[in-house]
C-alpha atoms as one frame of an Amber mdcrd trajectory, in Angstrom:
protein
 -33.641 -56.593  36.073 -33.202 -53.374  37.250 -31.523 -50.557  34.746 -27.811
 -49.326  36.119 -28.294 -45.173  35.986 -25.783 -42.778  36.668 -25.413 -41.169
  39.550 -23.514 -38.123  38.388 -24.838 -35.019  36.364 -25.410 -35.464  32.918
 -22.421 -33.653  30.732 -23.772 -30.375  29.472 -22.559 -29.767  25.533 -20.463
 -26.639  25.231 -22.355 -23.998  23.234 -21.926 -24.192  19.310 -20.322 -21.202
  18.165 -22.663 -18.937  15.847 -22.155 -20.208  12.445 -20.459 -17.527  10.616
 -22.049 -15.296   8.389 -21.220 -14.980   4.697 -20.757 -11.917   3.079 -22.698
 -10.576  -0.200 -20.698 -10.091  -3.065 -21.166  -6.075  -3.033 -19.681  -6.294
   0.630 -16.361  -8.054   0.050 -16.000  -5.970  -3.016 -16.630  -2.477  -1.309
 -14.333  -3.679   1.437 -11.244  -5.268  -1.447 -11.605  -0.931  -2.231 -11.230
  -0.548   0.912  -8.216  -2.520   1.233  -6.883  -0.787  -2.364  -6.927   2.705
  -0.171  -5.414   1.650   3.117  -2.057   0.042   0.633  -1.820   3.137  -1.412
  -1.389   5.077   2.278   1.008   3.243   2.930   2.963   3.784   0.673   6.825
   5.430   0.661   5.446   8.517  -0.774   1.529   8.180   0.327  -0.029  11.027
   2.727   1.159   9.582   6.057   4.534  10.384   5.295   3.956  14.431   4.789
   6.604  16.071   7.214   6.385  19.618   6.029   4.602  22.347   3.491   6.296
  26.175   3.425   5.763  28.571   0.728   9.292  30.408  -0.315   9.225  33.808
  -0.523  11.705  35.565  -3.120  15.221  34.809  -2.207  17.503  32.349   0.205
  15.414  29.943   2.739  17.126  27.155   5.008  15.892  24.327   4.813  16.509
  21.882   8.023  15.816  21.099  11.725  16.983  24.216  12.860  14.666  26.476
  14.774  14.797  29.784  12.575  14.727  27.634   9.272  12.598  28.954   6.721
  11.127  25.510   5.423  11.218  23.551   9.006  11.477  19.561   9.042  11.805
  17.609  12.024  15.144  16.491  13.702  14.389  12.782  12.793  14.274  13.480
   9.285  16.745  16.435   8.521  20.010  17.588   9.934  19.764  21.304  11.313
  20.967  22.334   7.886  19.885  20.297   5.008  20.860  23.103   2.156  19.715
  26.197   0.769  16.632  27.649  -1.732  16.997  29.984  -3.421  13.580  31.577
  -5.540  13.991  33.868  -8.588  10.415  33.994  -9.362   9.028  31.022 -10.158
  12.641  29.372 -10.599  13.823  27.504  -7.628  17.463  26.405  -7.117  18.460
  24.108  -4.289  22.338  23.989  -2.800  23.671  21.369  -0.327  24.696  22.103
   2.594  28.457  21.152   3.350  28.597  17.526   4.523  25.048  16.411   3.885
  24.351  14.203   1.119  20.985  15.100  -1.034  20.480  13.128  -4.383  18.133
  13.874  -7.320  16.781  10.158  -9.437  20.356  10.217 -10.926  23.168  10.383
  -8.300  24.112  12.779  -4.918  24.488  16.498  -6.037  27.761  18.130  -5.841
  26.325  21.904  -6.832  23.498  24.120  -6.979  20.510  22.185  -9.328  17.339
  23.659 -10.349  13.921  22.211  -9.389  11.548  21.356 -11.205   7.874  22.209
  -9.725   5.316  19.892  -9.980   3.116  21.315 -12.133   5.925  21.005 -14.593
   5.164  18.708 -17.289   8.383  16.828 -16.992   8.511  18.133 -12.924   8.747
  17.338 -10.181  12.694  17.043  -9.481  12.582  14.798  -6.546  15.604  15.284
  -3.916  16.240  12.763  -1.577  18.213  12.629   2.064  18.052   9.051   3.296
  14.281   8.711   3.754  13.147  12.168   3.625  11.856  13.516   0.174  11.219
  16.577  -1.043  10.124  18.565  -3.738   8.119  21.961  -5.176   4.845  22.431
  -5.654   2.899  25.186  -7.188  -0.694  26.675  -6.335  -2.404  29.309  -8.063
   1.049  31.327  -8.263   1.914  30.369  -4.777   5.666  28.122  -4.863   6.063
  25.841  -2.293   8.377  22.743  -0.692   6.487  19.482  -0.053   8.621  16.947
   2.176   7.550  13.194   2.867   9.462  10.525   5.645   8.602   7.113   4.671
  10.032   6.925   8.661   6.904   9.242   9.595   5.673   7.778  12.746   1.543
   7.867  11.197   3.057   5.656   8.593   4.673   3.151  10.473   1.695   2.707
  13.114  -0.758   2.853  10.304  -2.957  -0.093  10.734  -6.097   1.180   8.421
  -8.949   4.119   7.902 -11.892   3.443  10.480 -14.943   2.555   8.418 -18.909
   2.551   9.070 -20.346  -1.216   8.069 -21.395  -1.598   4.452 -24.703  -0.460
   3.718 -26.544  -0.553   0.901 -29.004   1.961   1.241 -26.141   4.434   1.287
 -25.939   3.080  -2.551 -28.340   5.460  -4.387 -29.539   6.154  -8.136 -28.827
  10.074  -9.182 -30.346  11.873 -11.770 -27.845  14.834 -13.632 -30.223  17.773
 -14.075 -27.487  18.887 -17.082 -26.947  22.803 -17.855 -26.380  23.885 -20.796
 -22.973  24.549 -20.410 -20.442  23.407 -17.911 -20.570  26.614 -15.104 -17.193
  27.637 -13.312 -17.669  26.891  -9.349 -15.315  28.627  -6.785 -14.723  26.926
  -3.814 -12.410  27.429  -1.131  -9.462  24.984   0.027  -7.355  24.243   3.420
  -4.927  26.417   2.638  -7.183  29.902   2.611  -7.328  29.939  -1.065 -10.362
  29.923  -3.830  -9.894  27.526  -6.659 -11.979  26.670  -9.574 -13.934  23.853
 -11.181 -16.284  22.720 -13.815 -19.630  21.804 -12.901 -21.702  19.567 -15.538
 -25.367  19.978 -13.532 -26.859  18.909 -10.308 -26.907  15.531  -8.917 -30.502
  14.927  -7.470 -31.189  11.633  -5.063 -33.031  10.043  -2.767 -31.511   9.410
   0.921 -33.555   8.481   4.168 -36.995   9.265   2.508 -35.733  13.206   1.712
 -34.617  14.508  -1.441 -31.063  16.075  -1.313 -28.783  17.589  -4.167 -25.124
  17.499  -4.772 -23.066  19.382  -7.367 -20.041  17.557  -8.873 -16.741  18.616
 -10.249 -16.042  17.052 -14.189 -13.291  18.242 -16.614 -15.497  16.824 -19.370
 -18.504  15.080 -19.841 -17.244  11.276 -20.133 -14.974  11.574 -17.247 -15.347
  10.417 -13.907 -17.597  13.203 -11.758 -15.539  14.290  -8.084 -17.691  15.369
  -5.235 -17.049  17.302  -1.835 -19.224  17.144   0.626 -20.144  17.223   4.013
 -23.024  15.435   5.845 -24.688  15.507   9.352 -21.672  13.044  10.629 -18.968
  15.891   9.279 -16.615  16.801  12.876 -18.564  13.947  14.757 -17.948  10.381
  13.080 -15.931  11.966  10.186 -13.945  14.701   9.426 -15.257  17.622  10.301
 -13.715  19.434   6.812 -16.057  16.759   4.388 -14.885  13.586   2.418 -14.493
  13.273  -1.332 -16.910  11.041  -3.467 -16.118   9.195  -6.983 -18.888   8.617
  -9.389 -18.805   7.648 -13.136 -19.716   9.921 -15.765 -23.746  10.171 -16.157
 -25.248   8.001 -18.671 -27.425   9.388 -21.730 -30.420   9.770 -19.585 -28.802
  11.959 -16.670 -28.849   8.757 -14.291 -25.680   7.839 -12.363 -24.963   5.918
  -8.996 -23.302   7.283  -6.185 -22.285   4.945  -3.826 -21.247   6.842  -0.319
 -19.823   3.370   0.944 -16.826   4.191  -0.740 -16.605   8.269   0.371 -13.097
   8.847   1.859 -11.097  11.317   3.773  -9.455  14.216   2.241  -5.545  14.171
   2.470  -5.981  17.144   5.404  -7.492  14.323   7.469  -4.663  12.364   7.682
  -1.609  15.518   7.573  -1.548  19.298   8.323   0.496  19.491   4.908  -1.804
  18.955   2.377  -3.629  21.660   0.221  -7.844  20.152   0.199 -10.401  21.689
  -1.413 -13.082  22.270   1.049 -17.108  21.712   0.017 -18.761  24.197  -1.860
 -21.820  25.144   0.240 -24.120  24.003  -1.883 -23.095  20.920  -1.177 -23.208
  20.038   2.497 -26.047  17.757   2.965 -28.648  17.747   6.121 -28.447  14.442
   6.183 -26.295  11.992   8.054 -24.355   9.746   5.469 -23.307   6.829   7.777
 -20.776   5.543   4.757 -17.501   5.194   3.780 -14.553   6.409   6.065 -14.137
   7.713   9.385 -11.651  10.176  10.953  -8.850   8.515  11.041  -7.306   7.571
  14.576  -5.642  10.080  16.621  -6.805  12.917  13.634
């Protein structure tokens, strides 16, 4: 007897999906770091909320919205006339305008109060008008007002720092050629001036079959080493000023790993108010170091 067939086309299985694939363990943990940076910029006081840097000269400022104020903030955070500075020196005093409520940690001011600068060792005094901050900073004699929004628009569309994939051959072995002594580097910074820093020796590593040196920043020898640099992706993929790079102290034997997955933007990449230091020239690389962050979107 004769076999019934089919007379129709045979069904045609839908295409398995690619079965996903799992990550190494040195990817998920470059990536949790990852995740660690984009939550502290996010934060109420992190460097997406910067609204405003001005330097005070000797005397009375405005600060506000207004258009001739001496330390300008934008309409959405301030009123026209949030209050008055007044620098003696390095002293700054702050007074309220009429109406406008400011606070310090402990209640809303009522008079005059003097601030406290940052580099204060019980400073800075912290003033507060609903979600604008602000407070003094000082650099290299300069004194300044630093205000922050947790409103600011950057921080509130903030959805995370644009990455290159994890790569591990961006994860090199370093040797410290140590001087004898720690040598003072100048380099300059964002803000036009030269600052100073200790530098233990020079890093010396391998990277795309060339040899390349680096020279790190280190207060003393079993602290973490800090490194500005710039790379052959500086103003195209990343930010054109450089990116900062942590690395642990050396070991006895000079060797320590840098790991450029985890390189990241400078504060300046993300705000026009931030003070950067800028890399030394001995340290921008001929390479292209296709690690760690990205400019950040719409920077």
């Amino acid at each position: 007897m004769a076999l019934a067939t089919g007379c129709g086309s045979p069904e045609v299985s839908p295409e398995a999906p690619a079965p996903e694939v799992a990550e190494d363990a040195y990817t998920t943990a470059i990536k949790a770091t990852w995740k660690e940076r984009d939550d502290r910029l996010a934060t109420e006081r992190g460097w997406l909320t910067l609204v405003g840097l001005s330097w005070l000269e000797e005397g009375d400022t405005v600060i506000g919205s207004t258009e001739d104020a001496g330390v300008p903030l934008p309409d959405w955070s301030a009123p026209a006339t949030l209050g008055k500075l007044t620098r003696t020196g390095t002293e700054v005093r702050f007074t309220p305008a009429d109406g406008v409520e400011v606070s310090d940690e402990e209640a809303v001011l009522t008079e005059a109060v003097t601030l406290l600068a940052d580099a204060h060792e019980d400073g800075p005094t912290v003033l507060t008008h609903k979600t604008l901050t602000f407070y003094v900073i000082e650099r290299q004699g300069k004194i300044g007002i630093r205000a922050k929004d947790s409103a600011h628009p950057d921080r509130t569309a903030f959805t995370g720092v644009p990455h290159f994939d994890v790569d591990a051959a961006f994860k090199v072995s370093a040797t410290l050629e140590r001087y004898d002594e720690p040598r003072p580097l100048q380099f300059p910074t964002a803000i036009g001036t030269t600052e100073e820093a200790l530098v233990p020796g020079v890093l010396t590593f391998e990277l795309n079959g060339a040899t390349h040196t680096l020279l790190p920043f280190q207060d003393a020898p079993d602290e973490e080493m800090f490194i500005v640099f710039a790379d052959g992706t500086s103003g195209i993929e990343t930010y054109g000023a450089g990116r900062f790079l942590g690395a642990p102290a050396a070991d006895s034997d000079g060797k320590v790993e840098l790991d450029f997955n985890t390189a990241t933007n400078p504060p300046c990449a993300f705000t026009p108010f931030a003070t950067c230091p800028l890399p030394p020239s001995e340290n921008r690389l001929s390479a292209r170091v296709e690690a760690g962050e990205k400019t950040p979107a719409g920077h």
